[in-house]
Structures are given as C-alpha cells and as structure tokens.
C-alpha positions in Angstrom: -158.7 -22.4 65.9 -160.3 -19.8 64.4 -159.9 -18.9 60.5 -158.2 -15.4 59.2 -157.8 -14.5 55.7 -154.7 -12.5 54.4 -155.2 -10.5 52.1 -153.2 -8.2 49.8 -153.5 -4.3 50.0 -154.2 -1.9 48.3 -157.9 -4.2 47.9 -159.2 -3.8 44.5 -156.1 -3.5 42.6 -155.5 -4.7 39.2 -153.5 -7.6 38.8 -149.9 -6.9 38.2 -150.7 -3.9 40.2 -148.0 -3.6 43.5 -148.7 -5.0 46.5 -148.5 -2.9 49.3 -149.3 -4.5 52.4 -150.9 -7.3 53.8 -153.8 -7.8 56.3 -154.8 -10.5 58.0 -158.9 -10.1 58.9 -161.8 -11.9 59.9 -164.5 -13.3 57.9 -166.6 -10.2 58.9 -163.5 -8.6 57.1 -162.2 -6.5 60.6 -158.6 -6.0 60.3 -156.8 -7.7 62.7 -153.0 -6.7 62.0 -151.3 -5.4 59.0 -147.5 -6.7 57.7 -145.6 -5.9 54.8 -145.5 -9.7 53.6 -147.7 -12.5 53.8 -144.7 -14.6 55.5 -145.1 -12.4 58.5 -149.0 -12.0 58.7 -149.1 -16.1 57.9 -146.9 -16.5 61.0 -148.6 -14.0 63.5 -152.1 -16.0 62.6 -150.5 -19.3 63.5 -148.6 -17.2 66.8 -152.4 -15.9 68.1 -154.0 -19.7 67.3 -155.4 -18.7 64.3 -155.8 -20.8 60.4 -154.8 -18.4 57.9 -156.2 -18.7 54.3 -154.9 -16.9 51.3 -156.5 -16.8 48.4 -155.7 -19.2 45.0 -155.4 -15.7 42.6 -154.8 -12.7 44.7 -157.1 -10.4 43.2 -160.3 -12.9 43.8 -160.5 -12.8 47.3 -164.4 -13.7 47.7 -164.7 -14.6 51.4 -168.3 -16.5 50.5 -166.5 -18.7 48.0 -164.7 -21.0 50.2 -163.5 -23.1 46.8 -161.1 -19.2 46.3 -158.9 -20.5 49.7 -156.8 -22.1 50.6 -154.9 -23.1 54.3 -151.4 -22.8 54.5 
C-alpha cells in the first residue's frame, strides 16, 4: 500500500484557526480527493488501498519529517 497524508485546509493557518477542509495527497503533495473531515478522507485512503498519515500537531505537517506522522 501506498502512503497519503491528510492534511487540514486552509494550509498555513494559524492554530486555533478553522479548519475548512481536508485533503488527502501524495508525498509529492498532489491532491488526491478533498472531504470535509478527516473521518471521511481517512476512510477513502483505506477504500483505494492506501496508508493514511495525519500529522501529531496539525499545523506541522513537514512531509520530510517522518517523526511529525503518524498511521491511523
């Protein structure tokens, strides 16, 4: 299986800041599919074979710092 990250949206935002959306992308960080909660984008990664990773702290979401993620 291949690994996806989701990730919060808007990217960049302060923390406490809203979430709006999330995405689940590649390490190349291409969008993949978008989802208004990370329960749905979590599920259509593990529906298309994929590993979803979120990140510890939401608004560090370094893809090159494996030690930030975390499989669920």
């Amino acid at each position: 299986m291949s690994v996806v990250f989701v990730e919060p949206r808007p990217k960049g935002r302060k923390e406490g800041e809203p979430i709006e959306e999330f995405v689940v992308e590649t390490l190349t960080d291409k969008p993949l599919a978008t989802f208004p909660t990370q329960e749905a984008a979590i599920k259509w990664a593990r529906e298309h074979n994929r590993t979803p990773l979120v990140a510890r702290i939401r608004y560090l979401n370094d893809k090159a710092r494996p030690d930030q993620w975390r499989e669920v």
